[in-house]
Phi, psi and omega in degrees: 000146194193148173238133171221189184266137203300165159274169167297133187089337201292127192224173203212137189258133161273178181295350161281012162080016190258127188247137176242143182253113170271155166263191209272339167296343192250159163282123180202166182270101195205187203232208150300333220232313164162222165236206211222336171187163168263085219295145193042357171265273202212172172253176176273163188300320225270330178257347199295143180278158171195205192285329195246014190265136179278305178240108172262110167288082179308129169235134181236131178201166208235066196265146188300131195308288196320333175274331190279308180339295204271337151282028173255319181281310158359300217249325211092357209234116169253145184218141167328307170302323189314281228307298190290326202285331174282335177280330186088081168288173191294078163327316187297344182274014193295285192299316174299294176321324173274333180268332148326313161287338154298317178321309218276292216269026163246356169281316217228283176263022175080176174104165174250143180242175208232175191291166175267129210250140178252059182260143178104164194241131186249094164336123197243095186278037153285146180247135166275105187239158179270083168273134180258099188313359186287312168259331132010258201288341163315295173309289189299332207078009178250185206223033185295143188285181160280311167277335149324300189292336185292317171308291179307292183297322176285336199278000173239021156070040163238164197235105196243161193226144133324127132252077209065262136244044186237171157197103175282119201243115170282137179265124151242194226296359175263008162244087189301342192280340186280110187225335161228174184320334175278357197276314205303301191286026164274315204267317160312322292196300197284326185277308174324290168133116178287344194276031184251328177309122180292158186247137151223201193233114190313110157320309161297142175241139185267196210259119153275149196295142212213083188292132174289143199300356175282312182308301205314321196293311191286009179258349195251002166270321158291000203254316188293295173345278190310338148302318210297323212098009132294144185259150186272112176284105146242137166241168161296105190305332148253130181241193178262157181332282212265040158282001170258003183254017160244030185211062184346045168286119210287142162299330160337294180264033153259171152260080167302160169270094205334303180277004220301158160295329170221186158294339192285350210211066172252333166214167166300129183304089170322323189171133207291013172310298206330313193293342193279307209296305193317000000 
């Protein structure tokens, strides 16, 4: 068993009984025999447990979010795994996970479970952030320490260091969401308790806004027009393939999209008839 890259052409009835053709861009999972899941999107029929399976292989892995994302729109298949695996799972759970599921399922149905194969190389995503309570307490309106603060963040499982007027902060790996200083002055922020932030009254006053004579013209030129009895047309910068082929336009001399979100949005618009006629 090995996780690569699909060949081109290649397909797999997944466990919704459905058969799909991967390109060379997905991730999968496979055997001799061909293959067995669509690493982090869904698994295959062929391998699926069942009333008469005896033996089982757990695989636990970390699959790249950006990958799993476009072959789930690929395919078409939002799954409970995508939905997590697109999010960026816990790296650090790889291992703690496959042993938990043996534990369960030696518990509950019997069986032995047998050693663990280790491949592969493990990435290591901690992030490091610096915070300057300076700007902390600028933002919150408080007057919080290096040790309060220091507190509130390891009792929230980061790992914190004295630098100077710094306090170099380890992020770990199950808070994906914490990613610069301000995430930090959030978690303080929340722990501390907002009803302790003093209210006060903003000092700045912002600037009004002072339109230039090209807005003024183009706002009194849409006001005429739409008396005249005319509509305003906005379209979409991306349209589908053949919204150009009733305007003989060569497919050649467009831009396609590498990527679309949909079919609907596969190339840059040549020119807004497609969207008016639409």
């Amino acid at each position: 068993v090995c996780v690569r890259r699909a060949k081109k052409g290649e397909q797999i009835i997944a466990i919704d009984n459905i058969s799909r053709v991967c390109d060379g861009d997905m991730l999968v999972i496979a055997d001799d025999a061909g293959l067995i899941a669509i690493a982090g999107v869904m698994g295959g029929l062929s391998s699926e447990v069942g009333g008469m399976t005896k033996n089982i292989l757990l695989e636990s892995a970390f699959f790249n979010p950006i990958s799993v994302r476009r072959t789930s729109r690929k395919l078409g298949i939002t799954s409970e795994s995508s939905y997590r695996f697109e999010r960026r799972v816990d790296n650090d759970m790889v291992l703690k996970a496959q042993e938990r599921a043996a534990s369960l399922i030696e518990e509950i149905a019997g069986g032995k479970a047998g050693p663990v194969l280790d491949l592969g190389k493990k990435t290591c995503y901690s992030k490091t952030i610096n915070l300057d309570l300076e700007n902390t307490n600028s933002i919150l309106g408080l007057a919080i320490r290096k040790g309060p603060a220091a507190k509130i963040l390891k009792a929230l499982g980061f790992s914190v260091k004295s630098k100077a007027r710094l306090l170099k902060v380890t992020v770990p790996s199950f808070r994906e969401d914490v990613k610069k200083e301000i995430d930090l002055t959030e978690e303080i922020a929340r722990i501390y308790g907002y009803e302790k932030i003093p209210l006060t009254v903003p000092r700045s006053v912002g600037n009004t806004c002072v339109k230039d004579f090209e807005s003024i013209l183009d706002d009194k030129m849409r006001e005429t027009l739409t008396r005249l009895g005319m509509d305003e047309v906005i379209t979409y910068s991306l349209i589908k393939k053949n919204g150009i082929k009733s305007l003989g336009i060569p497919e050649d001399e467009v831009i396609l999209i590498k990527n679309p979100i949909s079919i609907d949005q596969e190339i840059l618009r040549p020119t807004m008839l497609p969207g008016m006629l639409k």
